[in-house]
C-alpha positions in Angstrom: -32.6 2.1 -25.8 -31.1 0.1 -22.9 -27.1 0.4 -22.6 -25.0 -2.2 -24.3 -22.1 -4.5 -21.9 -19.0 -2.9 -23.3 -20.7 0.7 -23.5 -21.9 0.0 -19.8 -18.3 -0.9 -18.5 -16.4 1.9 -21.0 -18.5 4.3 -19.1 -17.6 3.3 -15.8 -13.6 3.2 -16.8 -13.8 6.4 -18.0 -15.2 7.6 -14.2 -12.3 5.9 -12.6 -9.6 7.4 -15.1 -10.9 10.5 -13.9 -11.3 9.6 -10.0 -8.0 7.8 -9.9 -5.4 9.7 -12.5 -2.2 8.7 -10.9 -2.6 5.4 -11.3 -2.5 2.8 -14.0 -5.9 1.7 -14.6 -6.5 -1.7 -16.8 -9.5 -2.8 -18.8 -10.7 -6.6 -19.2 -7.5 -8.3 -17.6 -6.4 -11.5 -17.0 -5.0 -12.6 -13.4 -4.3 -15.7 -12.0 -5.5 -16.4 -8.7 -3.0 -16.8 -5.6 -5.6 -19.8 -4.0 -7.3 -21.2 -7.0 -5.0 -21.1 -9.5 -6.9 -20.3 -11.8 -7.1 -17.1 -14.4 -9.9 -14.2 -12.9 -11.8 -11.7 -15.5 -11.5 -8.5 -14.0 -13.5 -5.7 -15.8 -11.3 -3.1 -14.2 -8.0 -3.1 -12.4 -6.6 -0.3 -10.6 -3.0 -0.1 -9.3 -0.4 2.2 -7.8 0.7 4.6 -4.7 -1.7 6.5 -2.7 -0.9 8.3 0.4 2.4 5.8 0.6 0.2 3.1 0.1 0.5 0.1 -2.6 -3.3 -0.3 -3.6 -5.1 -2.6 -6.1 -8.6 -2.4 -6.5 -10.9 -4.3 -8.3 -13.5 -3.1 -10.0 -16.8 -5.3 -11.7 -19.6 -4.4 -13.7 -22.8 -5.7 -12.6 -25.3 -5.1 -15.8 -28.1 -7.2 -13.9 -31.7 -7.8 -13.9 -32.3 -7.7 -10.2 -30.6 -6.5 -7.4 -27.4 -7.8 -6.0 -27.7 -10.2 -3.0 -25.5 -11.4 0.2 -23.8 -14.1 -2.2 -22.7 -12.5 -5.0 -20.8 -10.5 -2.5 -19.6 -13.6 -1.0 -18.4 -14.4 -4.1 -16.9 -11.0 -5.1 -15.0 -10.9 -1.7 -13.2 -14.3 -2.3 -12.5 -12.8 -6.0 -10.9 -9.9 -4.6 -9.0 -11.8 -1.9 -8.0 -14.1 -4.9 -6.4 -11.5 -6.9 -4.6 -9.8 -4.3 -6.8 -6.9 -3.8 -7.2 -4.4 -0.9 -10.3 -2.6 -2.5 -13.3 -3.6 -4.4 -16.1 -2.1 -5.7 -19.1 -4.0 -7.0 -21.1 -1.3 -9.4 -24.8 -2.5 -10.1 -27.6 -1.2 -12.7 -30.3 -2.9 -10.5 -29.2 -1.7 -7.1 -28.8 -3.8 -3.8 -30.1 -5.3 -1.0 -29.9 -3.8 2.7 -28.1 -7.8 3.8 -25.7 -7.0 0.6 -24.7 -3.6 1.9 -24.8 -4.4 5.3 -22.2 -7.7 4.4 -19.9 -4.7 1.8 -19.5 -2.5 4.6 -19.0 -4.4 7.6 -17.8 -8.0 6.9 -14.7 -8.7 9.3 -12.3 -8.9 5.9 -8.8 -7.0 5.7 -9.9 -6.1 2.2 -12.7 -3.1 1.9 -15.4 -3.5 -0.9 -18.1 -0.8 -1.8 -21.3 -1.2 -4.0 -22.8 1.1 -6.2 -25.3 2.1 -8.3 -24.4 3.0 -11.8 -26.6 5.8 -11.8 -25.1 7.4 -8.4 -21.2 6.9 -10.4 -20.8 10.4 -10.3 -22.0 10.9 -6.5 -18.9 8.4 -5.6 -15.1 8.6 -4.9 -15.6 11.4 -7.5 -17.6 13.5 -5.1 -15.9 16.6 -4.3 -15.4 19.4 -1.6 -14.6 22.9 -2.4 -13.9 24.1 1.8 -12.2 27.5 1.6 -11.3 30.7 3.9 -11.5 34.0 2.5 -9.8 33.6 -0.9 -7.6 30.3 -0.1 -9.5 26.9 -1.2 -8.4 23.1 -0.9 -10.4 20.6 -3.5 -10.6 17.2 -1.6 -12.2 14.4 -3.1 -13.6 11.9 -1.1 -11.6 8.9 0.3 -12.8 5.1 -0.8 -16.2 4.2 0.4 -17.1 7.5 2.1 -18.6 11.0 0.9 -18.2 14.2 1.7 -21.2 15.8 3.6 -21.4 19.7 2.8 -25.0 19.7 4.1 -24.2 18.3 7.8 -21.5 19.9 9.3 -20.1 20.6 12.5 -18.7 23.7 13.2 -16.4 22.6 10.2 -16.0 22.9 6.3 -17.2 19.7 5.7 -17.6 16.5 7.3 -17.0 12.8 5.6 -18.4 9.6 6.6 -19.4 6.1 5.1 -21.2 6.3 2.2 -24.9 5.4 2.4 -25.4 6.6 6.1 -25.9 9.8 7.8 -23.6 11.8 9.5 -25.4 11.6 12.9 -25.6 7.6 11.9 -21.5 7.8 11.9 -20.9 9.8 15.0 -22.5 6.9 16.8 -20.7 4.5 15.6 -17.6 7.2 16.1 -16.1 7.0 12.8 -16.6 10.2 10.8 -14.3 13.3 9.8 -13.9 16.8 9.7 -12.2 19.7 7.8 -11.3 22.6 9.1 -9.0 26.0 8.7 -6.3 27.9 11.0 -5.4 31.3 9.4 -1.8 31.9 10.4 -1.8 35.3 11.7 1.0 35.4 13.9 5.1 35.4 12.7 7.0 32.2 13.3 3.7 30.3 14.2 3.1 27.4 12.0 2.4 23.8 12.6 3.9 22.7 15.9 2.6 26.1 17.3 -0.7 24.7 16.4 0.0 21.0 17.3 1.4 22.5 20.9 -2.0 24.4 21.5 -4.2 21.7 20.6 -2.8 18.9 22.4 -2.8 21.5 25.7 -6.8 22.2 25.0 -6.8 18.1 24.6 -4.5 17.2 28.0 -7.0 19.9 29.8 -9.8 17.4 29.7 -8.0 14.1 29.9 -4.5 14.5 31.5 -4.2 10.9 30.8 -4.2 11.5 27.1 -1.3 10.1 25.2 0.1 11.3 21.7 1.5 9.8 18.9 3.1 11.1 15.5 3.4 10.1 12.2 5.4 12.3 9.6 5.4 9.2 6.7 3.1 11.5 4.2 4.8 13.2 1.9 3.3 15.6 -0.6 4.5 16.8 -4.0 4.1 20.3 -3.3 6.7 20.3 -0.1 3.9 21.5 2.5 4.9 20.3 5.6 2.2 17.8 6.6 2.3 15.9 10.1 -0.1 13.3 11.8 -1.2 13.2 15.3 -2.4 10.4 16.8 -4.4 11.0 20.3 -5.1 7.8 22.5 -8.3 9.2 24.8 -7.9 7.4 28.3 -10.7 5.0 28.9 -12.7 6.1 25.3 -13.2 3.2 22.9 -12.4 5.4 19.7 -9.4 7.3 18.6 -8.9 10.7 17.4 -6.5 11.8 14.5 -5.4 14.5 13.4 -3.7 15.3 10.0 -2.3 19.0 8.8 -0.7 20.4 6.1 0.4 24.0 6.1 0.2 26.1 3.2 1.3 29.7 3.3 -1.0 31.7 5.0 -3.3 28.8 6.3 -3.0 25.7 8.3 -5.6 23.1 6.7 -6.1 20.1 8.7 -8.8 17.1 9.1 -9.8 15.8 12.4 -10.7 11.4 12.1 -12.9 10.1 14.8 -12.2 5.9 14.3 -12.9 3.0 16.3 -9.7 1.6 17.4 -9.5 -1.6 15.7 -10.5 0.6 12.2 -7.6 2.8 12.8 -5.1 1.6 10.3 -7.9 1.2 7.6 -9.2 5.0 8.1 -5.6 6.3 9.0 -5.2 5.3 5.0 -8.3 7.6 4.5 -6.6 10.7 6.3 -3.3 10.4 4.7 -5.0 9.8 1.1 -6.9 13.1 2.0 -3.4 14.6 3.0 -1.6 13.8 0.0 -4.6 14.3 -2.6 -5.7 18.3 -1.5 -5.0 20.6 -4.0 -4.4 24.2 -2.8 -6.1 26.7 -5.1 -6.8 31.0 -5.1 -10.7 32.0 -6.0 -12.1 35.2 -7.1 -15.6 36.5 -5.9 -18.0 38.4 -7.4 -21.4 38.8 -5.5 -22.9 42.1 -6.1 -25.7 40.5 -7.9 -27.0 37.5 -5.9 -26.4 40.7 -2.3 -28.7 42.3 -4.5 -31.2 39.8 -4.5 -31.1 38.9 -1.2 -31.5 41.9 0.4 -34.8 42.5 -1.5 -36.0 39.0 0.0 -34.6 39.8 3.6 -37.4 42.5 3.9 -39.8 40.3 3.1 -38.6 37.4 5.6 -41.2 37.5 9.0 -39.1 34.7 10.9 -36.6 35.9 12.8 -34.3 33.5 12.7 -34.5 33.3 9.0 -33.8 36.8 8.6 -30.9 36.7 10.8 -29.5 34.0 8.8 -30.0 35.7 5.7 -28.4 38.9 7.0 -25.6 36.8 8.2 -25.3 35.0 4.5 -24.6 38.5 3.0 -22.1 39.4 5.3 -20.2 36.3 4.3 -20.8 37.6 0.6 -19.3 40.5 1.1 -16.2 38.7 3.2 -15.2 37.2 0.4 -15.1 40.0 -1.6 -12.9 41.5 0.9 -15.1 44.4 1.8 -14.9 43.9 5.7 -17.4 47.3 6.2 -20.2 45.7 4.5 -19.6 42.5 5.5 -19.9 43.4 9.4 -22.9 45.7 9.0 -24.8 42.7 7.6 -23.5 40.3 10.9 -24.8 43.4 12.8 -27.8 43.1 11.3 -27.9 39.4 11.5 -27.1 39.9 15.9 -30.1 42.8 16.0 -32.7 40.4 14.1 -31.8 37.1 16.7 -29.8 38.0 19.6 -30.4 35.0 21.2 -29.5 32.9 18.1 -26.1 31.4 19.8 -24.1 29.9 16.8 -24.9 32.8 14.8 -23.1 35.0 17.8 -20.1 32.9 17.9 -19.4 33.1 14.5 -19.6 36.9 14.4 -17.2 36.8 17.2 -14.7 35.1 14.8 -15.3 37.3 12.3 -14.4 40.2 14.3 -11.8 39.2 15.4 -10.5 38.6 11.8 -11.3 41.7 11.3 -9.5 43.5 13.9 -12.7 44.6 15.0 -11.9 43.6 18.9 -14.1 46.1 20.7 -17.2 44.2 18.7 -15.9 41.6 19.3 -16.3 42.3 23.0 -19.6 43.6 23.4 -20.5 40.1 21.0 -18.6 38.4 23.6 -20.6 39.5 26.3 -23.6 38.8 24.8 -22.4 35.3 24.4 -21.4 34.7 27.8 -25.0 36.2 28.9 -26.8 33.2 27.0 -25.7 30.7 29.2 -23.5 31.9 32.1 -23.6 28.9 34.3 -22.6 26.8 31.5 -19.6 25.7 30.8 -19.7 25.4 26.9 -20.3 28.7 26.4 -16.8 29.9 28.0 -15.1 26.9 26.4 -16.5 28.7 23.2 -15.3 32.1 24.1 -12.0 30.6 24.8 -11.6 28.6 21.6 -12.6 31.4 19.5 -10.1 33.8 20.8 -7.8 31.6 20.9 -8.4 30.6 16.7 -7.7 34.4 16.0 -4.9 34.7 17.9 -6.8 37.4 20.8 -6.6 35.5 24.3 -5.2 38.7 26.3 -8.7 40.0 24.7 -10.3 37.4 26.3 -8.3 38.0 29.4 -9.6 41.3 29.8 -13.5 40.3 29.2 -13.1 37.7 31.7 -11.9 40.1 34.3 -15.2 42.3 33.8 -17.3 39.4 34.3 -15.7 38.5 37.6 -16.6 41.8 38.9 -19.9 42.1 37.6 -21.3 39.1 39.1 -21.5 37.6 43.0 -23.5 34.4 42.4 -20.8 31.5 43.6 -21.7 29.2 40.5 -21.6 31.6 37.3 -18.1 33.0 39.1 -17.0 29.4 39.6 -17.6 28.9 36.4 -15.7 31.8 35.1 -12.5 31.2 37.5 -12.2 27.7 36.2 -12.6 28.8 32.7 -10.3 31.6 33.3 -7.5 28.9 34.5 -8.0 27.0 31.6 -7.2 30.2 29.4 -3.7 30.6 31.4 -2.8 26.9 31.0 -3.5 27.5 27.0 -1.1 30.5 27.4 1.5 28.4 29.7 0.9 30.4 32.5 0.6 28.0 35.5 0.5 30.3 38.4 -2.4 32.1 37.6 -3.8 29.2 36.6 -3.6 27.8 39.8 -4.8 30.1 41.3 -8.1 30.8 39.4 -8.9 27.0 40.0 -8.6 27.3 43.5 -11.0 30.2 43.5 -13.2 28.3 41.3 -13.1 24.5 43.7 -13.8 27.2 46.9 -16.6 29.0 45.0 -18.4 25.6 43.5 -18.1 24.1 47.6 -20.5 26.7 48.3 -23.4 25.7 46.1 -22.7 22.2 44.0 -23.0 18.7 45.6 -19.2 17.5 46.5 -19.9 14.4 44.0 -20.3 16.8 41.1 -18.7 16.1 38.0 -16.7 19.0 38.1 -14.7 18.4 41.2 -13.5 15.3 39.5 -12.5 18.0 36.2 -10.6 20.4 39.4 -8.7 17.1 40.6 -7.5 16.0 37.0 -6.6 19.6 36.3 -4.8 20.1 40.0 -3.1 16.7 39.0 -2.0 17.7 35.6 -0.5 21.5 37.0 0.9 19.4 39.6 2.9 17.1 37.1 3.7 19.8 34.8 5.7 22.1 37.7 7.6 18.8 38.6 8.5 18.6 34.9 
């Protein structure tokens, strides 16, 4: 039996009671229109403060026969606009066309408007993510218009984009997020710590970089929560940064945005910010280690068993039995020891563990992959650096100097290992290292390679920072 009207648009209030519970949510109202002058039926108003920001948003019912088109959008728009909305979301039994979409999602408007399927409701703003770290975990739901991906991520929790693309569709268009963790470790460090060591990192590879802040969010709970605002010389998107710290963990989200969307998606972080709830969760995974070790044996791939291997290990992490949990990553390193992301994660979590002499030899291993590129000693670094161990990574890279003679894997290292010492505020040795490094690349890379430009900006930046 096909839905009746009101039981149609009941069900869809009750979804946004739910998605929106700090806010006062209307049914069937009356408003009279700023232009026309005229009363507007709206099938569901939604008003109040999120993230420091007055909203209203519109909501109507679509219980049609056939898809909705570029014109009833039109129309819904100037509605919208009409009423004094900033949001508006069209929600359709019949679905919509690709020009409808296209026109919701990208008109030139001020206001934002979203369309929906009835039957995807629940796959909507009321989508949500569930990133933790051992035993901490933040719910997030997902801001207005976008979802949040748990299936493509980035060496991250989770990532959020538009809704209705994919995430590799919105890191072209550079407007995406991501969620990530810093465990705080080390007394006294919180926030600006982590602020101060970031923005070095950021300034290392564009010295032309400029910062701005924004401490306007302000949560119920008293975390302190900050906003950075990075302006990347010469790049036609922005990057921002929100945190909030929480007792024993740093959470923040990272928002790649074009720079004429940053106020709209700026709205996104901070509604993110304010809306994360902290929570404690308890594990219990003897059973489904159980039955994945039986299935590991019977794995022939590799790569699959590796992955398994590692999945247990993570099982056992958050059960807090550290043992177990790192006899499975060994396991996981011996099947695949050439499966790269696999060995930088294990790196992390020895390091968590205070297991820094596996740590090393996973290090090296690392570093062995791929020593003439650069990533991989950027990677080495930002691990370390993420569990608080750069001295370890001092000592590694002093090993690897004297093991090796070719010019360009030690170039490589010296200019990494000056980039370590500028992370740690130590601009002599810095210095020096990325001399060694220019002399070393002169003997066997064309003068107009890209990384003499990278010595000169760095040079530049040391140089500015001593006359500071």
């Amino acid at each position: 039996m096909a839905m009746k009207w009101k039981e149609y648009e009941k069900e869809i209030l009750k979804y946004f009671q739910q998605a929106y519970p700090k806010t006062r949510i209307s049914f069937d109202q009356s408003v009279l229109g700023r232009y026309s002058k005229v009363e507007r039926q709206i099938d569901i108003l939604i008003e109040g403060d999120i993230a420091g920001y007055k909203i209203r948003v519109v909501v109507d019912c679509k219980l049609f026969s056939r898809k909705i088109d570029v014109k009833q959008v039109e129309s819904f728009s100037s509605m919208v606009k009409d009423v004094g909305g900033h949001q508006g979301v069209l929600i359709t039994s019949k679905g919509y066309s690709k020009a409808a979409i296209n026109r919701a999602f990208y008109g030139d408007d001020k206001i934002e408007l979203d369309i929906i399927n009835f039957d995807e409701l629940h796959e909507y703003q009321g989508l949500k993510a569930f990133p933790y770290i051992g035993k901490f975990a933040v719910i997030t739901p997902a801001p207005f218009g976008w979802v949040l991906d748990l299936k493509d991520r980035i060496n991250s929790f989770a990532t959020l984009h538009q809704r209705g693309i994919s995430l590799k569709q919105a890191r072209k268009s550079n407007e995406w997020m991501y969620m990530q963790f810093w465990k705080l470790k080390v007394p006294d460090f919180d926030i600006n710590h982590l602020i101060e060591n970031q923005n070095n990192k950021i300034q290392a590879y564009d010295p032309q970089v400029s910062f701005e802040y924004d401490s306007s969010t302000q949560r119920s709970d008293g975390c302190d929560t900050r906003v950075r605002i990075a302006h990347l010389h010469d790049d036609p998107y922005i990057e921002a940064t929100g945190f909030i710290q929480f007792d024993s963990v740093i959470f923040f989200i990272v928002l790649h945005t074009p720079k004429e969307l940053l106020d709209k998606n700026l709205r996104k972080l901070k509604f993110l910010l304010e809306s994360a709830i902290p929570c404690t969760i308890e594990f219990n995974n003897h059973a489904v280690i159980e039955q994945a070790l039986e299935e590991v044996t019977t794995i022939k791939d590799l790569q699959s068993r590796a992955e398994k291997y590692f999945q247990v290990g993570t099982w056992y992490e958050e059960m807090d039995d550290h043992v177990n949990s790192f006899s499975n990553f060994k396991l996981a390193i011996e099947c695949f020891p050439e499966h790269y992301s696999l060995l930088k994660e294990v790196i992390g979590k020895a390091l968590s563990f205070n297991f820094n002499n596996e740590a090393y030899i996973y290090g090296r291993m690392l570093f062995h992959l791929g020593p003439k590129n650069p990533t991989t000693l950027n990677d080495l670094i930002d691990i370390f650096f993420e569990n608080e161990a750069p001295r370890d990574l001092i000592n590694l890279f002093k090993e690897l100097t004297s093991e090796h003679d070719d010019p360009e894997i030690l170039g490589n290292i010296n200019f990494h290992f000056s980039l370590l010492y500028l992370n740690l505020g130590e601009l002599k040795p810095a210095s020096d290292r990325m001399q060694t490094a220019k002399a070393l690349f002169e003997k066997v890379l064309p003068r107009e390679h890209q990384v003499f430009n990278a010595i000169s900006e760095f040079q530049h930046l040391l140089s500015s920072t001593n006359h500071n």
